[in-house]
Each structure stands twice: as structure tokens, then as C-alpha cells.
DRENTORMAR-639151 format. One record per residue (C-alpha): residue number from 0; x, y, z. Coordinates in Angstrom, 2 decimals. Example, Ala and Ser with C-alpha at 12.3 -4.5 7.8 and 13.67 -1.06 7.14 Angstrom:
! residues 2
0/12.30/-4.50/7.80
1/13.67/-1.06/7.14
END
This chain:
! residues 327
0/-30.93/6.61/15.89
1/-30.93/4.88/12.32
2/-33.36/4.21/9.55
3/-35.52/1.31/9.22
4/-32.51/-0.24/6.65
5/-30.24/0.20/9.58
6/-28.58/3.40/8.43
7/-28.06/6.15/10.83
8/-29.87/9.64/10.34
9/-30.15/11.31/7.93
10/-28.51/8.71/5.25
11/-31.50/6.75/3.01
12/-29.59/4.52/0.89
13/-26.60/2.56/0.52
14/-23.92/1.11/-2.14
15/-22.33/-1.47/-0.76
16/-18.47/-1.15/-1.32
17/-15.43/-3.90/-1.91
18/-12.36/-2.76/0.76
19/-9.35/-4.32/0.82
20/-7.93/-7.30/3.40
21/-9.61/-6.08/6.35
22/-12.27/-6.89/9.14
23/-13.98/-3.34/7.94
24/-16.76/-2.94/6.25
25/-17.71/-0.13/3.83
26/-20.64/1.30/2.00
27/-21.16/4.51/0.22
28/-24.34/6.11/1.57
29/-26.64/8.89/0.35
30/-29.04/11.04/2.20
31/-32.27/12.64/0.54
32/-30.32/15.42/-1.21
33/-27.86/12.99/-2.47
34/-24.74/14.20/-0.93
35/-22.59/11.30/0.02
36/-20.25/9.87/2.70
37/-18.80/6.94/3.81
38/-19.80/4.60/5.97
39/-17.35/1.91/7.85
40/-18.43/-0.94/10.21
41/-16.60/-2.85/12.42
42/-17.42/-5.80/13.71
43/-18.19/-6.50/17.28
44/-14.87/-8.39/17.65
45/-12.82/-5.13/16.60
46/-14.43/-2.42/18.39
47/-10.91/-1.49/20.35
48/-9.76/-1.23/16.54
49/-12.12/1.51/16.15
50/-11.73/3.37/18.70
51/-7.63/3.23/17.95
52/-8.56/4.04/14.08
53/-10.74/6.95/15.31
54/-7.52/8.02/17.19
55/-5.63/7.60/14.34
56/-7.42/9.88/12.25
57/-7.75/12.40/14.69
58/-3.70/12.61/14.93
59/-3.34/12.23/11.18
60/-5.86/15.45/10.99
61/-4.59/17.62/13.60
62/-1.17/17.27/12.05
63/-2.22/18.51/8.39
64/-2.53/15.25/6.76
65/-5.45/15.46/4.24
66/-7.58/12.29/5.28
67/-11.64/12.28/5.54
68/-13.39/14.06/7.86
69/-15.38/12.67/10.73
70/-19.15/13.33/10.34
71/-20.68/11.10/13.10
72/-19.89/7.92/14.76
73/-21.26/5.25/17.58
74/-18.48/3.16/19.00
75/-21.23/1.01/20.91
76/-22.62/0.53/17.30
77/-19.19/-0.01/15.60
78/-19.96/2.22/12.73
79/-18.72/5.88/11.37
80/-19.77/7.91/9.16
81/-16.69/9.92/7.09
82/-15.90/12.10/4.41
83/-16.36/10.58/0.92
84/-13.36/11.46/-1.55
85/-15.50/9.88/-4.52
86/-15.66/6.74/-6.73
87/-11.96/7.24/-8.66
88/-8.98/6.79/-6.72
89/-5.29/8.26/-8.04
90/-4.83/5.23/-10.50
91/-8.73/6.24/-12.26
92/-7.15/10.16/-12.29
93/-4.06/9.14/-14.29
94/-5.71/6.91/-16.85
95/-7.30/9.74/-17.58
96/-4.30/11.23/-19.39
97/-1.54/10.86/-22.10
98/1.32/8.87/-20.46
99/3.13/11.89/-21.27
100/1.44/13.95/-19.06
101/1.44/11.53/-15.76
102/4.40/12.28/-14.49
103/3.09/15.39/-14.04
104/-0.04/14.77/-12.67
105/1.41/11.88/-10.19
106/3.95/15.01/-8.31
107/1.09/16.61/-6.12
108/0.64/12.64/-4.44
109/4.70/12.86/-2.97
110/2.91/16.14/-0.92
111/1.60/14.00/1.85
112/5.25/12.09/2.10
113/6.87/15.59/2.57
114/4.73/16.64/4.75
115/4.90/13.29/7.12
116/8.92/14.00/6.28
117/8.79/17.12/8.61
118/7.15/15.02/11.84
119/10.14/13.72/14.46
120/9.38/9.71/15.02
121/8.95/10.99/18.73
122/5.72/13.15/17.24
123/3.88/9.69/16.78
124/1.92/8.07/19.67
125/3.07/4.16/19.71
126/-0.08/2.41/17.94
127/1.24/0.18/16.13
128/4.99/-1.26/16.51
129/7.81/-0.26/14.10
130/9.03/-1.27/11.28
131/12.17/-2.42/12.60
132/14.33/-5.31/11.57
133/12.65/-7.92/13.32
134/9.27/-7.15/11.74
135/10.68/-6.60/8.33
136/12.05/-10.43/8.49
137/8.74/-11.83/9.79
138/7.19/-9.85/6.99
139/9.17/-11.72/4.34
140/8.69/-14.41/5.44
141/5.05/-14.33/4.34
142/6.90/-14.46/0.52
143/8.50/-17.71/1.48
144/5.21/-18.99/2.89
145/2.53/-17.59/0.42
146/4.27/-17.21/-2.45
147/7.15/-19.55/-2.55
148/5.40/-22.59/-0.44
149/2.14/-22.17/-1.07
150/1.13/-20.73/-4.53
151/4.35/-22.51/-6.59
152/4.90/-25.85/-3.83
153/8.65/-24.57/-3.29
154/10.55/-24.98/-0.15
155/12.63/-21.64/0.65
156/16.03/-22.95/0.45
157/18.75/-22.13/3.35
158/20.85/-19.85/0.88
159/17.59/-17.82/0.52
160/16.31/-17.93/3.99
161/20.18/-16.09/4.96
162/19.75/-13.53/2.08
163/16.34/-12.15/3.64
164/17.27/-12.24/6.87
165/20.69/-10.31/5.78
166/18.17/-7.82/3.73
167/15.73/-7.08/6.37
168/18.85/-6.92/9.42
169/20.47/-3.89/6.19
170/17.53/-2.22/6.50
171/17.30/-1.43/10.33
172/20.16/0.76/9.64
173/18.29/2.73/7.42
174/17.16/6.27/8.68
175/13.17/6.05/10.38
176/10.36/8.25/9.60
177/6.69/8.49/9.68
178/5.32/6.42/7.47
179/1.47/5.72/6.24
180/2.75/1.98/5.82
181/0.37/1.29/2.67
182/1.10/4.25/0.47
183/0.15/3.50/-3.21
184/-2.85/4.91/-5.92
185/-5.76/2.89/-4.77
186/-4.98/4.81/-1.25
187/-4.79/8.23/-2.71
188/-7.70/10.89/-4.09
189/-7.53/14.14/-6.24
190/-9.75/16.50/-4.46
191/-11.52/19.23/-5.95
192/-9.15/21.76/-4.98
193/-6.35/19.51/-5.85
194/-5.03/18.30/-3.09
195/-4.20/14.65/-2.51
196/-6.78/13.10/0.06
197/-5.30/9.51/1.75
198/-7.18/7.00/3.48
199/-6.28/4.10/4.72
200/-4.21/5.25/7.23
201/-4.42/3.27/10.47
202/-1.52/1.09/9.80
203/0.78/4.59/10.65
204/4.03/3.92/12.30
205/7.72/4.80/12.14
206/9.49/2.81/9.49
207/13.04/3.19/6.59
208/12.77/6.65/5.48
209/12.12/5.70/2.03
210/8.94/2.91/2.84
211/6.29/4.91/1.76
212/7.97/6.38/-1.77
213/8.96/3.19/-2.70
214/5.61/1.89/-2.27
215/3.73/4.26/-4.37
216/6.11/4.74/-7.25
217/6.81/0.62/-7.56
218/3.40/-1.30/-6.92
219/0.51/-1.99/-8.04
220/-0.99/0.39/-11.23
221/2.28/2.81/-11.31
222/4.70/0.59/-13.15
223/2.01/-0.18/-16.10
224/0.68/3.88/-16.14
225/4.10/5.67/-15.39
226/7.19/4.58/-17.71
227/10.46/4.35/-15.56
228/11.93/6.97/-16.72
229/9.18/9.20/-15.65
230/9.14/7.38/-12.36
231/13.02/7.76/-11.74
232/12.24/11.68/-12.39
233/9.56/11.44/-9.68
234/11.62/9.34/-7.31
235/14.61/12.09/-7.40
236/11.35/14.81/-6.81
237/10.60/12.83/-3.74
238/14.09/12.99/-2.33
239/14.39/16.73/-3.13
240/10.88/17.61/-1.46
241/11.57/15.16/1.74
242/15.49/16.31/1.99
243/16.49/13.06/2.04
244/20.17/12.18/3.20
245/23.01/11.43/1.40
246/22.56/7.50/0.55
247/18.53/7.74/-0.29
248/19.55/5.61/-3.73
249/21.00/2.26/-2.21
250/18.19/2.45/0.80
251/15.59/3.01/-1.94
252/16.71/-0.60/-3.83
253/17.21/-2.52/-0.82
254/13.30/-1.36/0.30
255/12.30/-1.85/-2.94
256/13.51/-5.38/-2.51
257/12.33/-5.90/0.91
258/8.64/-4.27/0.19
259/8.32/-6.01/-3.33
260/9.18/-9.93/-1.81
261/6.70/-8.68/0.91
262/3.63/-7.47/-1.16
263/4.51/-10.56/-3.36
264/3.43/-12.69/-0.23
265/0.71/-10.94/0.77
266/-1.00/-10.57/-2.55
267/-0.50/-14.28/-3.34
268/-2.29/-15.29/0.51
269/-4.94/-12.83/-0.91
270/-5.30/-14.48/-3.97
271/-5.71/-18.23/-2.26
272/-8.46/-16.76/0.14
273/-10.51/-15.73/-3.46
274/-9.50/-12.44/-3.97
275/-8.46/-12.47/-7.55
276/-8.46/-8.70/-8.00
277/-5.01/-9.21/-7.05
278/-4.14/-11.42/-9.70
279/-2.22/-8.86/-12.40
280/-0.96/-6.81/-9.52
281/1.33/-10.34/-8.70
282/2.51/-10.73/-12.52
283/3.54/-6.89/-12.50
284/5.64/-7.41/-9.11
285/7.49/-9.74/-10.85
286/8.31/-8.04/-13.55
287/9.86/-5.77/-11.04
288/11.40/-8.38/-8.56
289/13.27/-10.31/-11.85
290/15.24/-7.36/-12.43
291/15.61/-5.89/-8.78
292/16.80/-9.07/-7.62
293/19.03/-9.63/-10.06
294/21.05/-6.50/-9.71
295/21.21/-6.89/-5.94
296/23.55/-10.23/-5.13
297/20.27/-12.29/-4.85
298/20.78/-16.61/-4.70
299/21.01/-17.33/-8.16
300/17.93/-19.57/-7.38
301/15.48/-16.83/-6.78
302/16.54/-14.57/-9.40
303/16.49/-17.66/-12.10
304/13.24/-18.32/-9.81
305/11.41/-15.23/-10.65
306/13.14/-14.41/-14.42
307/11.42/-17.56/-15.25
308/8.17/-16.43/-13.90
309/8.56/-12.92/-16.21
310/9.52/-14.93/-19.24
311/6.74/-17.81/-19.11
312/3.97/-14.56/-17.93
313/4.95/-12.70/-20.86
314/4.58/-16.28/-23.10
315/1.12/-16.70/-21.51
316/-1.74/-15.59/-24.01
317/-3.46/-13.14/-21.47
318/-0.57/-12.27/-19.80
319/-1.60/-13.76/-16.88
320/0.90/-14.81/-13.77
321/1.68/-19.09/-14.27
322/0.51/-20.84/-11.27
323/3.62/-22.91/-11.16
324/7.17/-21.87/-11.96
325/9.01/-24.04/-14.84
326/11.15/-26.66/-13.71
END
């Protein structure tokens, strides 16, 4: 049964809410005491999405990983009604304090990665495919269409074609885990009794050991709120709490590599569909890629490529990524 605004009982009112890249929607909703929740709809197209996403959550429950709770649903509707972690995700919580103090404040959100650390890749049911090799190739190569092609009209040369494919063929060496496969701040919630709440969390599968930590501590708002000092402090807490093997260090830079080029491409297709909340997320990634890539035997071409692209951002008046790179 729903209201006559097409909410289901006993929600009144709705906020309409701005999700990421998917076929979701989302709204915060209210009922007449004004408690809140979350409402998600999906399509008619994506209804087997649901029902996998409901399944999803379930697991990711059972097994002691803090995500929303389930408060009602109608898969013949395509809608469910969840747990609302409030308005300020992890990157709102630390700009609420002294740099000083993030470091910190940012330890409790490595909790969920040692806990997923403890699961046997066996543990997960096969929902989505792994992170292997293959898929880590074909993910890069949305940086040489996106990014490279698209956004600055470069053709990927050959010599930079063979160094991702010998990158993404390192990594399926690297030890597998559990992952949550998009694990950064705007994915992460301080609860009330402190613990960190995640969301996002249907793209689960097995992936390099070191995916998810990378993620976190090198995109998006952590490189501009956490110094790197602090963040090479938290990276070494990560390895400690996970037990991580004997290696973690050179797996960590070659991810870091692999998942930087990759978020590159993805937040520049984002950007050409009109999403320009992605914008300063690309001219921070980078500042990160310039020096990543030139530490790590990168074609000359791509590291002058994107040291160019620092320089000339930094140059800019705003700050703002250049559209084109400098000849």
C-alpha cells in the first residue's frame, strides 16, 4: 500500500537525493514523527538487480558487516525502504576536525576491511565476477578511452597499451580477498555508537588483497583532508589490523596504479555524461598518478603526460583540471 504521493506506509514526505553512476534511485523519506529512512527504486529494467542487491545485503549483514538495515521492500514495485545513516558521510565527519586530529578519527573506517580480511574468498557466493587480470585490463582500458581519447583527443600509444596490460597481468598474482570494490569516504558513515556504517555494497567480490585500502586512503577527499604522512601511518595500521603478508608495500603501489588510471577513466566518462561533481576529484587523481607513475617504470609519455597535467592544474587560477594537456 502507498500514499497518495506514491510513498509506501507509513512515510509522508520525501527529499529527493543525488546517488552516484547508477540505474538507482534514492530519496530520503520521513514519516509523521519524523524519523527517517531511505528509500531506493529501481527501475523496471533492473528488478533482477534488486533482488541480487537485496541478497547482497543480506550476506553482507549476516556476516557482521555494518550496512543499513532492511525495513520493508516490494520487488514487484522495485522499491526498498532501508536504514538511513544520515546526511554527512566520512569525508563531512573529518572536516569537522583539525588535520591533526584525522588520522585519528579516519582508524575506526579500516574496521570493516579487517573484518572482510577474516572471510575465505570461498565464504562469498559468486555475484559478481572477480577482479582478476582480465577484468583489471578491460578496466583500464576505460583510462585510455575516457580519459586519454576522449576528454584530452590522445591516442593510447603501443608502448602504453603493453605497460597496462603488463600492470594489470602483475596484479593477478597478487593475494585475493573480499573486497567491497568501491571503498572510499562518500561510502562510509560514523554511527552514533561509533561504528563505521558502509553502503554501497553490491559491487562485493573477491579482488588483490589490498583493493579496498588503497581505495579509501588514495581517492577522492582523503588526499586533500589527510596529509601523507598521516595516511602512510594509517596504511601500515591497515596492514597490521588485516595481517597482511610479507610484500603488502609493492602490491599496494602497483594497485594504487592500477585503481588510480581506472577511477581516472571512469570519473572523466562521468564528467562527459554532465556530472561535474566529479570535476576536482579528476585534478586530485592526478596529482597522485604524476608521482605514482613516475616512480613505477611508466612510458616516459604518460608520466610527462600527466606531470604536465599537475603543473598546468596548479597554474590554473581555480585550480581546476585543463581540458587539454599541453603540447
Amino acid at each position: 500500500m502507498a500514499t497518495e504521493i506514491g510513498l509506501p506506509v507509513p512515510w509522508t514526505r520525501h527529499e529527493v537525493l543525488v546517488g552516484d553512476a547508477s540505474h538507482r534511485r534514492y530519496a530520503r523519506i520521513w514519516d509523521r514523527h519524523d524519523q527517517t529512512a531511505i528509500l531506493v527504486r529501481y527501475p523496471e529494467t533492473v528488478r533482477k538487480q534488486m533482488v541480487r542487491d537485496l541478497e547482497v545485503r543480506a550476506w553482507c549483514e549476516a556476516k557482521g558487516l555494518r550496512v543499513p538495515r532492511l525495513f520493508d521492500h516490494s520487488i514487484d514495485d522495485g522499491w526498498a525502504v532501508l536504514e538511513d545513516f544520515g546526511a554527512h558521510d566520512a569525508e563531512a565527519f573529518l572536516e569537522r576536525f583539525p588535520t591533526k586530529d584525522r588520522r585519528d578519527r579516519a582508524l575506526p573506517f579500516l574496521d570493516p576491511l579487517a573484518h572482510l580480511a577474516r572471510f575465505e574468498s570461498s565464504d562469498l557466493p559468486s555475484w559478481n565476477p572477480p577482479l582478476d587480470g582480465e577484468r583489471m585490463r578491460w578496466e583500464l582500458a576505460g583510462f585510455e578511452l575516457w580519459f586519454l581519447r576522449h576528454r584530452l583527443d590522445r591516442l593510447p600509444s603501443p608502448a602504453i597499451g603493453r605497460w597496462l596490460d603488463e600492470l594489470a597481468e602483475s596484479i593477478e598474482a597478487h593475494p585475493k580477498r573480499v573486497c567491497h570494490r568501491d571503498y572510499h569516504l562518500n561510502n562510509l558513515f560514523v554511527l552514533p555508537d561509533g561504528e563505521t556504517g558502509v553502503i554501497d555494497y553490491q559491487d562485493i567480490l573477491i579482488g588483490p588483497d589490498t583493493y579496498d585500502a588503497v581505495s579509501l586512503l588514495g581517492e577522492r577527499g582523503m588526499p586533500r583532508l589527510v596529509p601523507e604522512a598521516a595516511r602512510e601511518r594509517l596504511r601500515e595500521a591497515w596492514a597490521g589490523a588485516t595481517a597482511a603478508s610479507t610484500g603488502w608495500i609493492e602490491r599496494w603501489r602497483m594497485v594504487s596504479l592500477q585503481r588510480g588510471l581506472k577511477v581516472l577513466g571512469t570519473f572523466a566518462r562521468l564528467t562527459a555524461t554532465g556530472l561535474n561533481v566529479y570535476e576536482p576529484w579528476i585534478g586530485a587523481q592526478i596529482d597522485e598518478l604524476s608521482a605514482q607513475t613516475a616512480d613505477a617504470n611508466a612510458p616516459s609519455e604518460l608520466v610527462d603526460l600527466l606531470l604536465n597535467l599537475s603543473r598546468r592544474r596548479h597554474r590554473t587560477k581555480d585550480g581546476s583540471d585543463p581540458e587539454v594537456a599541453p603540447d
